[in-house]
Each structure stands twice: as structure tokens, then as C-alpha cells.
Residue, then its C-alpha position, 0 to 999 in steps of 0.5 A: x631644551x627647556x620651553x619657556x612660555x613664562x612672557x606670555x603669562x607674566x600678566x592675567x589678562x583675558x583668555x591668557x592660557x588660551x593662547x597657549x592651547x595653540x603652542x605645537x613646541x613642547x606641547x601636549x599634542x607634540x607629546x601624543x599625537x601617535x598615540x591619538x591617532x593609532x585610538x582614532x583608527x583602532x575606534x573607526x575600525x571597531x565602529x564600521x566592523x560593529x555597524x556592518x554586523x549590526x546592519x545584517x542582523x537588522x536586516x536579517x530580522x527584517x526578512x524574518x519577520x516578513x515571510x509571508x505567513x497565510x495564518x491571517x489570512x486562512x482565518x478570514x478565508x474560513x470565517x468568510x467564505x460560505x458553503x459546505x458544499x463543493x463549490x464552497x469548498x472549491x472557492x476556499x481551497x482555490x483563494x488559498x492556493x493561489x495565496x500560497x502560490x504567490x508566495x512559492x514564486x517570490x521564494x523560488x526567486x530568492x532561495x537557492x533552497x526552493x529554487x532546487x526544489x521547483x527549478x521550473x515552473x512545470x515543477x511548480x504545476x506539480x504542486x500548486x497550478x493548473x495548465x490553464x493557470x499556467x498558460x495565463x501566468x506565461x500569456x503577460x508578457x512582463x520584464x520584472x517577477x510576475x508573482x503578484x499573478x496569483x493575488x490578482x486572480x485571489x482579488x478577482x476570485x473573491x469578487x465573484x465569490x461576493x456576487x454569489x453570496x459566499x461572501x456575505x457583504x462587502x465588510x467580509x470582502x473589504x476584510x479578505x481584501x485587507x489580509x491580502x495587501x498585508x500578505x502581498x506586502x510581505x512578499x513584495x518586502x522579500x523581494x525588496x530585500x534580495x534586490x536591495x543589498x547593502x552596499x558592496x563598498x560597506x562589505x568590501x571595506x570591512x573585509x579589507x580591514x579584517x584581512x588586511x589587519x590580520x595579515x600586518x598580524x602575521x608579520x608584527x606579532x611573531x615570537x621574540x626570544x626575550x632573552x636575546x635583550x631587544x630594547x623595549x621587549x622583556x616579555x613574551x609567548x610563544x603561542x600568541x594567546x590574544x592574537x588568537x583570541x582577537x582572529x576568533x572574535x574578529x573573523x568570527x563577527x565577519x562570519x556571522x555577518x556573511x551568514x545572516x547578510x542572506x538567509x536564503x542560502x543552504x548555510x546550517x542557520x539559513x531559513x528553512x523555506x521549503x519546509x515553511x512552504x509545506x507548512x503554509x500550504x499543508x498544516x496550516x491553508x487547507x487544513x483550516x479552510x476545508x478539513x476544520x470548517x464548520x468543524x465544532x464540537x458540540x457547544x455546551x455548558x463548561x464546568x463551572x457554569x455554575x460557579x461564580x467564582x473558581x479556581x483553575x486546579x494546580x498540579x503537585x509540582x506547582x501548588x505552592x503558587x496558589x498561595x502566592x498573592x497577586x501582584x497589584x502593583x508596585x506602590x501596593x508593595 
């Protein structure tokens, strides 16, 4: 039937077509509604699954970037902390310990991985503590992780290193003091992280829609034999190629999410502490406190000392880029 609206425009007037944007009968909203609305849910489904996936990598990244690493902190140990001699020594190698300690307790309270390594904290004796400390550690009685301990006893530690001259002045003592609240902080961060989830309604949501989706898949994109002449259907495969490629994708994002919402685990790509735990205090703490202090070449004239102006030599390959001119800048250009 044949909508008629010709009355109400019969005379321009103010806001004369806006009138009809309200029509339903005949109207474009009539027309698309179905359509608007499956866009709307298809644009909702794709927005919550990209931002759920956006969210665990950010937060991924953020646990990355704050494992404690001892780098900063063992350059201000060694350069501030005096003395060739065993006491010296002792002070350094102790401060660093118990920084690396600290960290292997936050650690084994969030990784599965270093938690199998030191499931008790006699395991952790072995390696970083003494009886004493031990019985100091267990003596504070306290409901929450107790792995800020160690940074105490650093704290307290570098204060008696101050009143025996070790530490030189109180800058040398503000700046230990310094490395360590940026390196309490990071632990404090990681243990943030793993007490902080994302919400559990978030994940379950995204899940639902994946499943659910795939599942309304199995049913509605079975193979129909065009040639049996359903209405509206001339063509189609038999191995359904874009359902295929849309589960990879799809579940794949899913998966990528449910593996970096944790990096602590014994997934292929989760962090490998243990081996960042020998590194700290291995390669990198005791190394630069004890074996590298005070330990230097012998300072001497380098080779273009008397050179006003030299040139750093090119290797064959890469000779060509000697000849290659600076770049100024782009208005030079």
C-alpha cells in the first residue's frame, strides 16, 4: 500500500521535513531496523572481545616492566658501599642478597614456576637465607606477604654501614635509599598484579560470546546442497572456509588473551623467572658488588689522544656509510 505524506508537506513551513523523520509506517527505520540491529551486536561483540584482548596485554606489559631488576641498585651498592676488606665485602654482598631475597619471596608468591623451585622457605635457605634470618622472618607474626622483610633489614643494614663509614655521607645513604623504594615498588607492583585480576565478569563475558557464537555456527552454517533450489541460496561450499578462518582468529585472540592475562604460569610464552632469579643474583648482584669492585684497568692515554679530530675506522662491508653526510635536519635538506 502506497504511503502518502504529500498533506503535510503541501506547504514550506519551519522544520517541515522534520516532521516526518518520526513517521514508523513506510519509513526507513521500518525498512532496516533488522539490519541496525544485528551491525549494532555484530560492533558490541567485536568492541568487548578487542578491549578484553587490549586489557591483558596492557596488563601483561605492566607486569613485564615491573620485575624487579637489581641493575640500579647493585651500581649504587658498588659505588657507594666502601671497603676491600671482608667487612666491606660482607656489607655489599648482604645488601644485595637481601634485595634479591625480597624478590624471590614476591615471586614464589605469584609464580607457579619458582614456587615448584622453593616450595618452602627451607628450600629458600638453601640459597638466599640464613637460620637467623629465618627465625627473624617467622618471629613477625602478620596475616599478609611478609616480602618487604628483606628491604627492612637492607634499610637497617645501610644505616649501620653510614655510622662505620662505608657510606660516605648521607647523599651516598639518600641515594641507596632511593634504588631501594624504586625496587620495593616494583615488587609491591607485582604483587598488586596478581591480587588485582580483571574482572571475572569481563572474562566470563567474552568467553560466553566466543563459545556461544561458534556454537549458533555449528548449527547455522551446515552445508546446503544448492541444487536441491532452497529460496534465497545458489551458492555454497562444502568446507566452510570463512567459518574456518573466523574460529582461528576468533578463539586464537581468546587464547592470546588467556595466555598473557598470567604470565606467571609454565605456558611456552610465560615469563621465565627462575632463570631471571639466577641472573639477578648470580650474573649481574654479586658479580658487580664483589668480583668487578674496584676492579679496573689500568687508566691510560686512549688512542687519539692526540688527535683533535678523528674518525672511528669502518670495516669493508660498511665503508660506504663513511661517505654518507650527515643529517642536519629536514629544512637543510
Amino acid at each position: 500500500m502506497t504511503v502518502s505524506y504529500s498533506l503535510e508537506v503541501a506547504n514550506a513551513r519551519f522544520h517541515g521535513f522534520s516532521r516526518l523523520l518520526f513517521r514508523w509506517k513506510g519509513s526507513i527505520y521500518k525498512l532496516m531496523y533488522k539490519e541496525f540491529l544485528v551491525f549494532c551486536a555484530v560492533y558490541l561483540f567485536f568492541s568487548v572481545f578487542y578491549f578484553y584482548v587490549n586489557q591483558a596485554f596492557t596488563r601483561w606489559w605492566g607486569q613485564y616492566t615491573s620485575f624487579p631488576l637489581p641493575d640500579n641498585l647493585m651500581m649504587v651498592v658498588s659505588g657507594n658501599v666502601h671497603g676491600v676488606d671482608d667487612r666491606g665485602r660482607l656489607l655489599r654482598r648482604t645488601l644485595m642478597r637481601y634485595a634479591n631475597l625480597s624478590s624471590v619471596l614476591i615471586l614464589r608468591s605469584i609464580s607457579t614456576r619458582v614456587r615448584k623451585r622453593f616450595p618452602t622457605l627451607e628450600h629458600v635457605v638453601e640459597a638466599f637465607m640464613t637460620t637467623h634470618e629465618l627465625k627473624n622472618f617467622e618471629s613477625l607474626h602478620s596475616d599478609f606477604n611478609k616480602y618487604w622483610m628483606p628491604l627492612t633489614w637492607f634499610s637497617n643494614l645501610a644505616a649501620q654501614a653510614r655510622q662505620e663509614g662505608r657510606v660516605r655521607d648521607d647523599i651516598a645513604l639518600r641515594l641507596l635509599m632511593d634504588e631501594l623504594n624504586n625496587y620495593r615498588a616494583k615488587c609491591s607492583l607485582l604483587f598488586h598484579y596478581d591480587w588485582i585480576s580483571i574482572p571475572l565478569v569481563y572474562t566470563q563475558v567474552v568467553t560466553i560470546a566466543i563459545y556461544s557464537f561458534f556454537a549458533f555456527c555449528v548449527i547455522g552454517r551446515q552445508f546446503l546442497n544448492p541444487e536441491k533450489g532452497y529460496s534465497g541460496h545458489r551458492f555454497d561450499m562444502y568446507v566452510p572456509v570463512f567459518t574456518l578462518l573466523q574460529f582461528f582468529f576468533y578463539t586464537g585472540w581468546l587464547k592470546v588473551g588467556e595466555l598473557i592475562i598470567n604470565p606467571f604460569g609454565e605456558d611456552d610464552d610465560d615469563f621465565e623467572t627462575n632463570q631471571l632469579i639466577d641472573r639477578n643474583i648470580q650474573q649481574v648482584s654479586m658479580l658487580a658488588v664483589d668480583d668487578m669492585y674496584q676492579n679496573l684497568a689500568p687508566v691510560v692515554k686512549d688512542k687519539h689522544w692526540k688527535n683533535g679530530l678523528f674518525s672511528v675506522p669502518y670495516t669493508q662491508s660498511t665503508a660506504a656509510e663513511a661517505f654518507r653526510p650527515a643529517f642536519k635536519g629536514s629544512t637543510f635538506d
